[in-house]
N, C-alpha and C positions, 0 to 999 in steps of 0.2 A: 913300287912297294905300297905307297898310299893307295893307290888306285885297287890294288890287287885288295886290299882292305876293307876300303870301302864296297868293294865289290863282295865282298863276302858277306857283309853287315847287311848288304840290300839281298842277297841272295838268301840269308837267314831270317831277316825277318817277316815274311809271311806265314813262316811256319811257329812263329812266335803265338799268333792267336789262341792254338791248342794246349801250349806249354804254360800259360801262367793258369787254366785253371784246374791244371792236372799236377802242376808242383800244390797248389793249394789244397787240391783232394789226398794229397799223399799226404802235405803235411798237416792237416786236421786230421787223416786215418792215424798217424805216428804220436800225434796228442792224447788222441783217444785211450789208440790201445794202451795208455799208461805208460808210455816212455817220457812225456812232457814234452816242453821244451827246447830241452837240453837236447832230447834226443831227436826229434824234428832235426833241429839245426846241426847235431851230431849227421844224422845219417844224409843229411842234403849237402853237406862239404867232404864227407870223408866218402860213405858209398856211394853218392850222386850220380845213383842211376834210380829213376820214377818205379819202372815195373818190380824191378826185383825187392824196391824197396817194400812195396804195396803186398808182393808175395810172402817174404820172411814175414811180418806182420799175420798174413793169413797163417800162416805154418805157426808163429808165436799165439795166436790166439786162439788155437784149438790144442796148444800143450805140447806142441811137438818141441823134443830136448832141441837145445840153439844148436847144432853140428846138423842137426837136418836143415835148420834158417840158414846157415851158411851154404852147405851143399847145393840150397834150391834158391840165394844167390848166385852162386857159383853156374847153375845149369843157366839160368835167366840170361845171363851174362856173355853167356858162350861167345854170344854171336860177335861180342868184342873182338873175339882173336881174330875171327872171317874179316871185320873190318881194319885190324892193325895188320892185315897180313895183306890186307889189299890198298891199303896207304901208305906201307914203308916204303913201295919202288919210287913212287910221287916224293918224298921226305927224304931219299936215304943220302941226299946229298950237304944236307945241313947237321950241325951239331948234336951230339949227345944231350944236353941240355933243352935244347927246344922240343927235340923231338919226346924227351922224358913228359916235359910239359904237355904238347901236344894229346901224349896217351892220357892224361889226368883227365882234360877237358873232352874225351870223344863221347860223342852222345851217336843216334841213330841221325839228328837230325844234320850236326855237322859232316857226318859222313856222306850220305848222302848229299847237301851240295857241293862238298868239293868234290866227290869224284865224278859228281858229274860236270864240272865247272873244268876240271883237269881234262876231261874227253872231251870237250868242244873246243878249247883254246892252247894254247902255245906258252905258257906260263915258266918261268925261270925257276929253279927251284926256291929261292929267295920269297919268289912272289905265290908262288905257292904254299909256301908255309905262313906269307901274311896273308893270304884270304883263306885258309885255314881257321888259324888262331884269331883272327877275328871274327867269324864265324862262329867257334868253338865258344870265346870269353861272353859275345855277346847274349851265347844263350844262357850259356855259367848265371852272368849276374840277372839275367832272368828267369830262370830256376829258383837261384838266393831269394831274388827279390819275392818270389808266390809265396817263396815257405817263408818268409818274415810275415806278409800278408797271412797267411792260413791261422800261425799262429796267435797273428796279434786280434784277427777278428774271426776267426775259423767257428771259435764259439758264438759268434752273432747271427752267423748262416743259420736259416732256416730247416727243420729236417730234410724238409724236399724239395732242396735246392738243387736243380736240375745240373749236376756240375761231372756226373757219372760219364757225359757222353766225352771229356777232354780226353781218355787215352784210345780208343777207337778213332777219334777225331786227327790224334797226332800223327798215326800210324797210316791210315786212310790220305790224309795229305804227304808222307813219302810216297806211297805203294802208287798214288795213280800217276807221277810225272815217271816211273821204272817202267810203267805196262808202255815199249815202244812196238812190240810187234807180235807176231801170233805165240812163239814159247811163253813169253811175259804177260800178256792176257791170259793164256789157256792153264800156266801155273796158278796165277792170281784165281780164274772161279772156281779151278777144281780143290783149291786148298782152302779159299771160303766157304765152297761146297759141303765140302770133308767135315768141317771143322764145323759148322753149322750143324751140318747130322748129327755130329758124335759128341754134338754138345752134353748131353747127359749121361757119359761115359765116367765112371770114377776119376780121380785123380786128373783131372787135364786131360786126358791121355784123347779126347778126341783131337784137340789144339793140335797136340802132337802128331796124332793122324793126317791132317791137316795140312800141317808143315810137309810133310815126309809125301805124299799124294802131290803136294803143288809142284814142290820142289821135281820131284821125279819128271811127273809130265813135260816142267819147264827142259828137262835137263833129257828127254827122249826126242822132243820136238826140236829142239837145236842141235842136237847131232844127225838129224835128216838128211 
């Protein structure tokens, strides 16, 4: 159980470098836009998820009524289910309780190392939900800890404080240890591809292209 712990703290923190100045750019965006505070540290404990938080903000700050900010949380978010539906066979042997906890704490980033920490070794269920949750808590209070930073010094940052590249940056350090073979390289540049072009497409919608383009190729090329 320790071990499995410890092994999870070491497997999560390289991906640490990206997350504290991307919780800081959320939460000086969440200051700005006139939530304060309150609301920084409201939305970093209750919705504590970085993107969709950064999104509802954008949707709030061009007037759109809050039932769209929820809705385009909601879509942001999706990919949650993909990851709780692909961690419950790993989980389904331990309590209701932990695993409730467990869904609180799932980010991209603890998904990604346990399931791939789960495909290379022989882990007990026990032990799998401790280098989980430690995985998971360790990034929690590092998340907390950028939005206390953001807010307590967010105002002393610079205009152009170079801190735009943290969510690119977070996402880029999952996506390259996934590319193992040709489907997973060949989704990877044709959905950067996509989504490059159709960068100045309304609404996201090239992102979206993007997705759907990667996704496909990855998902033509492995059924070969």
């Amino acid at each position: 159980m320790r071990n499995a712990a410890w092994d999870g703290v070491r497997a999560i923190a390289p991906l640490l470098i990206g997350v504290v100045p991307f919780g800081i750019v959320a939460s000086v965006a969440t200051v700005d836009s006139g939530l304060g505070p309150g609301g920084a540290f409201g939305f970093s404990t209750l919705l504590y998820a970085g993107a969709s938080q950064l999104a509802a903000l954008e949707v709030l700050g061009r007037d759109a009524p809050p039932l769209v900010a929820i809705g385009t949380i909601a879509i942001v978010n999706l990919r949650f289910v993909m990851y709780s539906a692909a961690l419950a066979p790993h989980l389904s042997d331990v309590g209701l309780a932990p695993r409730l906890g467990a869904a609180y704490v799932l980010t991209d980033q603890a998904f990604a190392v346990s399931v791939t920490a789960y495909g290379r070794r022989a882990l007990t269920p026990r032990a799998r939900l401790a280098f989980y949750l430690a995985a998971a808590c360790v990034m929690w209070l590092s998340w907390q800890a950028a939005t206390a930073a953001g807010v307590l010094i967010g105002g002393a940052l610079p205009d152009g404080a170079p801190l735009d590249f943290a969510l690119p940056l977070v996402f880029m350090v999952l996506l390259i240890p996934a590319i193992e073979d040709r489907p997973t390289a060949a989704a990877a540049v044709v959905g950067g591809v996509v989504a490059v072009l159709g960068a100045g497409l309304p609404a996201g919608t090239g992102l979206l292209l993007g997705a759907g383009g990667g996704i496909a190729t990855g998902v033509l090329l492995a059924a070969r």
